[in-house]
TORZAKE-192448 format. One record per residue (C-alpha): x, y, z. Coordinates in nm, 2 decimals. Layout:
BEGIN
ATOM     east    north       up
ATOM        X        Y        Z
...
***
This chain:
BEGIN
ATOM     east    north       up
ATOM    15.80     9.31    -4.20
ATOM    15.50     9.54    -4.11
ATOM    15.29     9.19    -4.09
ATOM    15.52     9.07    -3.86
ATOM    15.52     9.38    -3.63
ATOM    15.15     9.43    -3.62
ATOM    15.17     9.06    -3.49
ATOM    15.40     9.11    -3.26
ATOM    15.23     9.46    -3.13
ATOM    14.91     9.18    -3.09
ATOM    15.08     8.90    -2.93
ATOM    15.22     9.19    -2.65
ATOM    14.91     9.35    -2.61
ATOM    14.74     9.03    -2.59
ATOM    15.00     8.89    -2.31
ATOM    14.88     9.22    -2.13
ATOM    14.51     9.16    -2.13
ATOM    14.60     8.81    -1.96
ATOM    14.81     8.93    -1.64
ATOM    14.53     9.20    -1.61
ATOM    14.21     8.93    -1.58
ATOM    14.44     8.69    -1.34
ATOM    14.47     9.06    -1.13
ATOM    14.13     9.11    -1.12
ATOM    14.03     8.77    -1.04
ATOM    14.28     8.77    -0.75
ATOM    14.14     9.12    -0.60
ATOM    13.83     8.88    -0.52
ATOM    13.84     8.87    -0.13
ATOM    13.81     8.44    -0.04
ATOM    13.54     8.37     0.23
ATOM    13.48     8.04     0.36
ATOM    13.10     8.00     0.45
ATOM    13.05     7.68     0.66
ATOM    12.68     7.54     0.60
ATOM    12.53     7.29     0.88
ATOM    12.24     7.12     0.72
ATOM    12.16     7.14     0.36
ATOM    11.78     7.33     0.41
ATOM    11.59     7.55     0.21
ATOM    11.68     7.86     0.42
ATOM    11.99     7.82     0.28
ATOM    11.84     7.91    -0.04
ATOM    12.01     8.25    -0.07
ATOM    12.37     8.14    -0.04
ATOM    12.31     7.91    -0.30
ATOM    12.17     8.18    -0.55
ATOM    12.41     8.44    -0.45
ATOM    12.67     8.17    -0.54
ATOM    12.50     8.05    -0.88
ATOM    12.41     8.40    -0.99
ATOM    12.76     8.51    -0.93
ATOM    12.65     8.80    -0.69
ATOM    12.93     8.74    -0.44
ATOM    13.15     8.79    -0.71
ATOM    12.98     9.12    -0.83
ATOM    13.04     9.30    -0.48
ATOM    13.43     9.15    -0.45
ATOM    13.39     8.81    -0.29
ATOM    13.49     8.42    -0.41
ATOM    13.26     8.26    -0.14
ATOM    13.35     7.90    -0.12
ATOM    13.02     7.68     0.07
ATOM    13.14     7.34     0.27
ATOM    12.86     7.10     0.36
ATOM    12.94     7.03     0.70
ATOM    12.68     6.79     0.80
ATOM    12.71     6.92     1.18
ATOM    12.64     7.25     1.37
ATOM    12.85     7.16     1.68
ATOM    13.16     7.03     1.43
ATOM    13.14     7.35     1.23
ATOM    13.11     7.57     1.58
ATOM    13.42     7.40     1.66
ATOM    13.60     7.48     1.28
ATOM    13.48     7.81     1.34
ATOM    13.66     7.86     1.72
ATOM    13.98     7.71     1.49
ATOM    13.98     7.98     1.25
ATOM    13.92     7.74     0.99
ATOM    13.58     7.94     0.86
ATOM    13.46     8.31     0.85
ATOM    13.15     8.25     0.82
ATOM    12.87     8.03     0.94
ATOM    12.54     7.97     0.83
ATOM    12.37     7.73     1.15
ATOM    12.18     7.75     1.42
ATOM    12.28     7.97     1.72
ATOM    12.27     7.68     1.96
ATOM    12.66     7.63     1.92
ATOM    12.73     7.97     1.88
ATOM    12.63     8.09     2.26
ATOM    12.82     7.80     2.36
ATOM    13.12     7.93     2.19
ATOM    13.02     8.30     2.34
ATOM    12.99     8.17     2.70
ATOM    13.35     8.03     2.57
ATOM    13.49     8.39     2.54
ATOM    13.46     8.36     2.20
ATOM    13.35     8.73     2.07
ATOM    13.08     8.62     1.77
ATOM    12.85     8.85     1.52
ATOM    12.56     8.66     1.44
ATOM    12.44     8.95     1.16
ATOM    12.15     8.79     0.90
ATOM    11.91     8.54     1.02
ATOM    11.88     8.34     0.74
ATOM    11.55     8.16     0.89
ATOM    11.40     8.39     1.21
ATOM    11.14     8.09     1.28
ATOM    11.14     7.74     1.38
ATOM    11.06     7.52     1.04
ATOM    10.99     7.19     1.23
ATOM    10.69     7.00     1.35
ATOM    10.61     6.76     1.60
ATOM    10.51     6.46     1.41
ATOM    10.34     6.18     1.62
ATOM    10.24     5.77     1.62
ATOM     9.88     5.79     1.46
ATOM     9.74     5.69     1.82
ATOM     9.91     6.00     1.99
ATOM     9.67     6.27     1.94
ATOM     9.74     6.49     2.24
ATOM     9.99     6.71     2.39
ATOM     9.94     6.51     2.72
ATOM     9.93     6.15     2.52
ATOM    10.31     6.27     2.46
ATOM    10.40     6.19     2.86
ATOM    10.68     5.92     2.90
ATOM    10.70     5.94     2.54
ATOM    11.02     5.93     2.30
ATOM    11.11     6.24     2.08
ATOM    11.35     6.25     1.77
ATOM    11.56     6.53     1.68
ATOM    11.89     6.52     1.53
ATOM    12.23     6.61     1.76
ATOM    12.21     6.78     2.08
ATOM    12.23     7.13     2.07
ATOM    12.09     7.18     1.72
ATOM    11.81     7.32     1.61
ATOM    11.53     7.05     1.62
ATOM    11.70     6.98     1.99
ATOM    11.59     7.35     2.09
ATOM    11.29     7.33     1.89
ATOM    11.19     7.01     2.08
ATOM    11.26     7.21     2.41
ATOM    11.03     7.53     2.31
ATOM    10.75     7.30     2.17
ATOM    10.72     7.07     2.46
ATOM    10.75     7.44     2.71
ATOM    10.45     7.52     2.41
ATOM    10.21     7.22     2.51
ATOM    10.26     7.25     2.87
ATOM    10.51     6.96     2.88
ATOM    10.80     6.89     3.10
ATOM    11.13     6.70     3.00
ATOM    11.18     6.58     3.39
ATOM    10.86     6.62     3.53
ATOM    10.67     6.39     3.21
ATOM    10.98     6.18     3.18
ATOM    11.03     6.25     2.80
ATOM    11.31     6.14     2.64
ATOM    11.49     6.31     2.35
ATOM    11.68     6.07     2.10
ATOM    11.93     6.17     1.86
ATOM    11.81     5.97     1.59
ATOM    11.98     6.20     1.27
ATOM    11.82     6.40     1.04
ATOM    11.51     6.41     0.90
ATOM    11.50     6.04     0.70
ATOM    11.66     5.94     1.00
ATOM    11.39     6.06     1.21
ATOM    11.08     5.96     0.92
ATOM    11.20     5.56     0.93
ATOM    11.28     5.56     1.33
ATOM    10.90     5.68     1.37
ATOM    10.83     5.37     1.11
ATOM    10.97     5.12     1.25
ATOM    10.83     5.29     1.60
ATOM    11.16     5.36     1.74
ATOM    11.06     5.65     1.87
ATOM    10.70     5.83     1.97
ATOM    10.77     6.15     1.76
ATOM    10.96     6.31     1.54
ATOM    11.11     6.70     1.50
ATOM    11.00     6.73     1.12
ATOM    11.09     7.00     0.89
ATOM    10.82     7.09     0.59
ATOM    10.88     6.81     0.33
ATOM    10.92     6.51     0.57
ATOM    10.60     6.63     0.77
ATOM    10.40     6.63     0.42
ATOM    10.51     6.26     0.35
ATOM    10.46     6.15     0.72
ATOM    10.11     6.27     0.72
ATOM     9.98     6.12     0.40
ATOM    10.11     5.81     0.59
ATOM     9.85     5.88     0.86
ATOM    10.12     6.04     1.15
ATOM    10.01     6.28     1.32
ATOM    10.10     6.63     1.31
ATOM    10.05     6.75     1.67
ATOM    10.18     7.07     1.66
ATOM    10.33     7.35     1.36
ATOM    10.63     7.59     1.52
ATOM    10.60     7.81     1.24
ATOM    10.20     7.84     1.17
ATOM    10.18     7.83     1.61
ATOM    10.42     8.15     1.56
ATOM    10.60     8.04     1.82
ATOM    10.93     8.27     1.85
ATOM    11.27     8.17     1.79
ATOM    11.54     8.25     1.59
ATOM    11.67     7.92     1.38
ATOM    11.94     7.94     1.09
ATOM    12.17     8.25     1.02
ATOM    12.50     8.38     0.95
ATOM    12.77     8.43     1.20
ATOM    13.12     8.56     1.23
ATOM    13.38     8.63     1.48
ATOM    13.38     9.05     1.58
ATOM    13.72     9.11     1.52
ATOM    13.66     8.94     1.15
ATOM    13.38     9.16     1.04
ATOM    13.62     9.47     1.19
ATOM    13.90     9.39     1.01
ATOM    13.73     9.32     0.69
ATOM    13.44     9.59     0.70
ATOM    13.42     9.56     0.26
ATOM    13.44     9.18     0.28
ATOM    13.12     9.18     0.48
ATOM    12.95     9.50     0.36
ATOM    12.95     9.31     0.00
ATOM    12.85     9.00     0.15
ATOM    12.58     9.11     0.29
ATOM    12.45     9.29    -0.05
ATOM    12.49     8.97    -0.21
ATOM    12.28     8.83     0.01
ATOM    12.00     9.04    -0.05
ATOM    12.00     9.05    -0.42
ATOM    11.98     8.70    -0.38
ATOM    11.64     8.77    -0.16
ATOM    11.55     9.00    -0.44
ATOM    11.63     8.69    -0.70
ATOM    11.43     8.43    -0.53
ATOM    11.10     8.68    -0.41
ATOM    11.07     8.75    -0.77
ATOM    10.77     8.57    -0.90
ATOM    10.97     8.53    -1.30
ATOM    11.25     8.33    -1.15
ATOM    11.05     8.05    -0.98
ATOM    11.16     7.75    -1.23
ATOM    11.56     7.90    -1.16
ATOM    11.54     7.93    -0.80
ATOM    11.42     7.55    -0.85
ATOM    11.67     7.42    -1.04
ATOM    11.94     7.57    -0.76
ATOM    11.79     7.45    -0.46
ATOM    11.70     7.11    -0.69
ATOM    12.11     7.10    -0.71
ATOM    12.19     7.19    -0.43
ATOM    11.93     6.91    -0.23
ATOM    12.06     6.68    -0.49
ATOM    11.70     6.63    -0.61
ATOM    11.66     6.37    -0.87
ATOM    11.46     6.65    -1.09
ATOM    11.39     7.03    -1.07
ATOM    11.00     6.91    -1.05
ATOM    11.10     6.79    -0.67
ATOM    11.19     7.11    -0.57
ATOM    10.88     7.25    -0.58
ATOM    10.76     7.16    -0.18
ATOM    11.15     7.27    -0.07
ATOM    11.08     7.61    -0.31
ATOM    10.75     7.70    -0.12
ATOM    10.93     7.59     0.21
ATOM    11.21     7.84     0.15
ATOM    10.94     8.13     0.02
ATOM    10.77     8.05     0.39
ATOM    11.08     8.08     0.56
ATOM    11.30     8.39     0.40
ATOM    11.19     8.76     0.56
ATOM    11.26     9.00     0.29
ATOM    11.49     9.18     0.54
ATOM    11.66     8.92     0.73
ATOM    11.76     9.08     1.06
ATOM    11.80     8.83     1.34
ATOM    11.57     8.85     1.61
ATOM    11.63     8.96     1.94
ATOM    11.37     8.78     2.13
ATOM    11.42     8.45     1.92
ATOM    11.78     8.47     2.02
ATOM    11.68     8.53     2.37
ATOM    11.49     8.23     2.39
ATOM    11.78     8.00     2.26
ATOM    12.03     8.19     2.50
ATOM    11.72     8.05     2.78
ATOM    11.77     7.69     2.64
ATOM    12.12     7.67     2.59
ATOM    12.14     7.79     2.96
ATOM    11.95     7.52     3.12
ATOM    12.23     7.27     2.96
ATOM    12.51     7.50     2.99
ATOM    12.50     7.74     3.29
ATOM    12.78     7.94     3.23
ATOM    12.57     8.06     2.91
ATOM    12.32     8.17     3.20
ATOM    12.45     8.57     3.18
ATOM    12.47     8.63     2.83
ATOM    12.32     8.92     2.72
ATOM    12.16     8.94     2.36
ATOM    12.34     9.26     2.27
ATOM    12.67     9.06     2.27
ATOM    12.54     8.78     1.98
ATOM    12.33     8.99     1.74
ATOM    12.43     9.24     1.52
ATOM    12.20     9.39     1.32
ATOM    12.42     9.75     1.21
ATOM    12.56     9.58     0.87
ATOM    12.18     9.53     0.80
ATOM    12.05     9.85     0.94
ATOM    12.33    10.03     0.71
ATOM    12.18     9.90     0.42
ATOM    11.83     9.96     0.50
ATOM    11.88    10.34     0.59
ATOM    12.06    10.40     0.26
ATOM    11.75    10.22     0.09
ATOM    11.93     9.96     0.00
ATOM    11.64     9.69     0.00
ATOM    11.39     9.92    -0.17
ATOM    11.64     9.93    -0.48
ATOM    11.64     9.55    -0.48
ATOM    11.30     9.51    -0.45
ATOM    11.22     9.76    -0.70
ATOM    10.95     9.91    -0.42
ATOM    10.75     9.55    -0.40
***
């Protein structure tokens, strides 16, 4: 009899433990987090997920692929994500919308593309009545195309150039190949494998420093003010996963996530995609206002009623600000 209650005393205690895990694991707060274009930049999300720091700070952040910035702008105005991680492009269309939007962590404050040419175009003014690539309208290598022809003293109208949406970067790699188009809006890895081919590599955004702010998280306003924790930890997460990825020890881990994530056929490819992301990530990732300003400048000239947006009503840097003055980054840094 004592056997049999000690048993029983186990089997209820054990029954206990179980409703008390399922409790926990329901306290964590579901965010859906919309990415655009699988990139490097998007490096943190994808360690924050694999390292499980969304889930240390209260979140189960769930990441959809949608392989469009406009399409996910347009899940986003539907309530069907919190979160976005793409360029802003789509976003001031949705603010000159009325949509009230929180663009809060700039996952990538710098343009990561280059304008890849025919060998035999060599100069900014060989690019006149030229073809460009870029992927859709709107996007990022679309705006990036803008600011680097404004860059070499080039005209859409006035030097009849023609943008094509010819996809993404493959897309764009076997269009120049097969001489569909002039040039090419090429992002780090595609630019390296172009130029070995003997394309031409007429101009660098990101070594020209030329200002702009690509890739970041979004939200709507009245989200982030109804769920001040949900994005507090979000944005903790975030960092630690900045932390995770700046530290020199967890190269070959940081690898095999993006390699996963990129669907790479071995962690060994990842190692152009791992210094891409290393070029790209700003240990404190606030968006910037002038970069934002320059895409509000381009979105304008296609959409005029984006025309009187002010900056002050897309970016908001106070969730970031918050952490910093608490020394919050210092902590995950370990003072590095």
């Amino acid at each position: 009899m004592k056997i049999m209650f000690r048993v029983a005393i186990v089997a209820s205690l054990f029954s206990l433990l179980i409703p008390a895990q399922t409790s926990r694991a329901q306290k964590l707060q579901q965010v859906r987090v919309a990415l655009s274009t699988p990139t490097p930049h998007m490096a943190p999300l994808w360690v924050a997920k694999d390292r499980k720091f969304f889930e240390k700070h209260g979140l189960d952040v769930q990441l959809i692929l949608v392989n469009s910035g406009s399409l996910v702008a347009q899940m986003f105005a539907a309530g069907e994500l919190q979160i976005t991680a793409n360029a802003p492009a789509s976003l001031v269309n949705l603010v000159a919308a009325g949509e009230k939007i929180s663009f809060f962590l700039g996952l990538s404050n710098t343009s990561p593309f280059s304008v890849v040419t025919q060998p035999n175009i060599r100069r900014a003014e060989d690019l006149k009545g030229k073809r460009i690539g870029t992927a859709r309208f709107g996007g990022s290598s679309h705006i990036s195309a803008l600011i680097a022809l404004e860059h070499l003293g080039l005209d859409l109208k006035r030097d009849k150039i023609t943008l094509i949406q010819t996809g993404v970067d493959p897309d764009r790699m076997a269009a120049l190949e097969n001489k569909a188009i002039d040039a090419g809006m090429l992002q780090r890895v595609a630019t390296k494998i172009m130029t070995s081919k003997g394309y031409f590599p007429l101009l660098n955004m990101l070594h020209a420093k030329i200002n702009y702010q690509n890739t970041g998280l979004a939200m709507k306003r009245d989200y982030g003010a109804a769920n001040p924790k949900s994005i507090d930890g979000l944005n903790r997460a975030m960092i630690e996963a900045y932390g995770f990825i700046f530290h020199k020890d967890n190269k070959q881990a940081v690898k095999e996530i993006i390699a996963r994530n990129l669907r790479l056929p071995k962690v060994e490819a990842a190692e152009d995609f791992y210094l891409e992301a290393l070029e790209e990530l700003d240990r404190k990732p606030f968006p910037s206002l002038d970069g934002m300003r320059i895409v509000i400048k381009y979105v304008a000239e296609q959409n005029p009623k984006a025309a009187g947006i002010k900056v002050e009503e897309i970016v908001d840097t106070s969730w970031l600000r918050k952490l910093d003055a608490e020394g919050f980054f210092e902590k995950v840094y370990g003072g590095k």
